[in-house]
MARTIPA-843975 format. One line per field, with one value per residue (C-alpha): residue in three letters; x, y, z. Coordinates in steps of 0.02 Angstrom, whole numbers, plus 50000, padded with zeros to 5 digits. Example, Ala and Ser with C-alpha at 12.3 -4.5 7.8 and 13.67 -1.06 7.14 Angstrom:
! MARTIPA-843975
r = (ALA_SER) .
u = (50615_50684) .
v = (49775_49947) .
w = (50390_50357) .
This chain:
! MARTIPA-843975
r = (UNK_UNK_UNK_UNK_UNK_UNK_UNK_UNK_UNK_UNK_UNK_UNK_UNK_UNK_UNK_UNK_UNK_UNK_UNK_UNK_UNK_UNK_UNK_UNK_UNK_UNK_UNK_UNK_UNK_UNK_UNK_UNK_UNK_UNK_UNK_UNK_UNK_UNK_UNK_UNK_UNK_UNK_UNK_UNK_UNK_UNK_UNK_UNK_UNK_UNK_UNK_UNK_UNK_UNK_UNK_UNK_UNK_UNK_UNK_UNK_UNK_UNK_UNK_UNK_UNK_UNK_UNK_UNK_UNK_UNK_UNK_UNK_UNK_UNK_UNK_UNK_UNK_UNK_UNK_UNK_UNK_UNK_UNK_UNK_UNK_UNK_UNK_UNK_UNK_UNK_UNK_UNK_UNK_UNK_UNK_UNK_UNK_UNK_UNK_UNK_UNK_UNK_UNK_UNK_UNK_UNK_UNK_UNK_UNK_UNK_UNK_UNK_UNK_UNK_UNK_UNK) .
u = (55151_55121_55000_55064_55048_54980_55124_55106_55160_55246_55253_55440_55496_55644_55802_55721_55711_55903_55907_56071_56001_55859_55954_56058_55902_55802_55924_55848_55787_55623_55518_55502_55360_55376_55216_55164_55057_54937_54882_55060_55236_55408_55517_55678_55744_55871_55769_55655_55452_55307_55157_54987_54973_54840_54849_55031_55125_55246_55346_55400_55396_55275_55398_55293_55261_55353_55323_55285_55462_55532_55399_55458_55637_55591_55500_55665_55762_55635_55634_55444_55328_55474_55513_55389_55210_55172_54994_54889_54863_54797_54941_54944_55012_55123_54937_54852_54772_54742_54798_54829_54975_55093_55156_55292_55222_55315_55278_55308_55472_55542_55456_55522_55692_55675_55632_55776) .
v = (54582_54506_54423_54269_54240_54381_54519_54690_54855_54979_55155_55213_55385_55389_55282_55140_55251_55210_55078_54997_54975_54895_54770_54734_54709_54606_54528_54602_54742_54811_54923_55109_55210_55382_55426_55529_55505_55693_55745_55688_55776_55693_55731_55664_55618_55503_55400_55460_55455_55542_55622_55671_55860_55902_55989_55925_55795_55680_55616_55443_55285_55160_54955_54848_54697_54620_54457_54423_54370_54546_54614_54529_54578_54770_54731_54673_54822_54955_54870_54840_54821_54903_55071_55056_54969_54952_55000_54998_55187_55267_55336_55409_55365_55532_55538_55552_55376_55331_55150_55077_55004_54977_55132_55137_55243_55287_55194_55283_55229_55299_55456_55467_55441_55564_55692_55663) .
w = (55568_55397_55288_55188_54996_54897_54846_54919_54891_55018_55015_55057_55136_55196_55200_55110_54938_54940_54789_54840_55023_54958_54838_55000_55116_54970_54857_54712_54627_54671_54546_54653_54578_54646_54746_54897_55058_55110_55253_55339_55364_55361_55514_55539_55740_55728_55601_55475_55517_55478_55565_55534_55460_55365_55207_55202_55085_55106_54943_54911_54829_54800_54806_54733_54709_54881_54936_55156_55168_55083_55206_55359_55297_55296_55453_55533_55448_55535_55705_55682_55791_55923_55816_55672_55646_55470_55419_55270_55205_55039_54921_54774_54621_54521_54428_54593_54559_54733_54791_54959_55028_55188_55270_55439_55563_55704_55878_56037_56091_55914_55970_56133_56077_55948_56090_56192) .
């Protein structure tokens, strides 16, 4: 699910904008540069998520710079690859400087369970 030794940055849309959660999850603070992700729409089921719309925007943060292990941590946090698969996505930056970086998208058991 991860990529060892370069940092990476993760664009955040839902619970993980919480700062305090992510000092808990990381053991440190992690810069949060506000952002947003087009052409999707944040729903909420039971967890946060976000699907493909176009001509929509989702806002967010941009955590950067996180190491594989804070990766793998957030991994473990979002129940990835079971609820969440993290992929690499264009963002942009509050300037609309595009940039790409790891986005949770929804798998189909979160989905389903947000159905029913």
């Amino acid at each position: 699910m991860h990529k060892s030794g370069t940092s990476s940055s993760l664009f955040v849309y839902g619970s993980l904008m919480q700062p305090d959660l992510r000092r808990r999850l990381l053991g440190r603070e992690v810069a949060a540069q506000p952002a947003y992700l087009r052409d999707f729409e944040r729903r909420r089921g039971r967890y946060f998520y976000v699907e493909r719309k176009p001509g929509t925007v989702v806002e967010g943060h941009i955590l950067s710079p996180l190491t594989a292990d804070e990766l793998c941590a957030l991994d473990r946090y979002e129940e990835a690859p079971r609820l969440y698969t993290r992929r690499r996505l264009t963002v942009h930056e509050r300037d609309g400087r595009a940039r790409r970086a790891w986005v949770y998208l929804p798998t189909r058991l979160l989905l389903d369970r947000t159905v029913t």
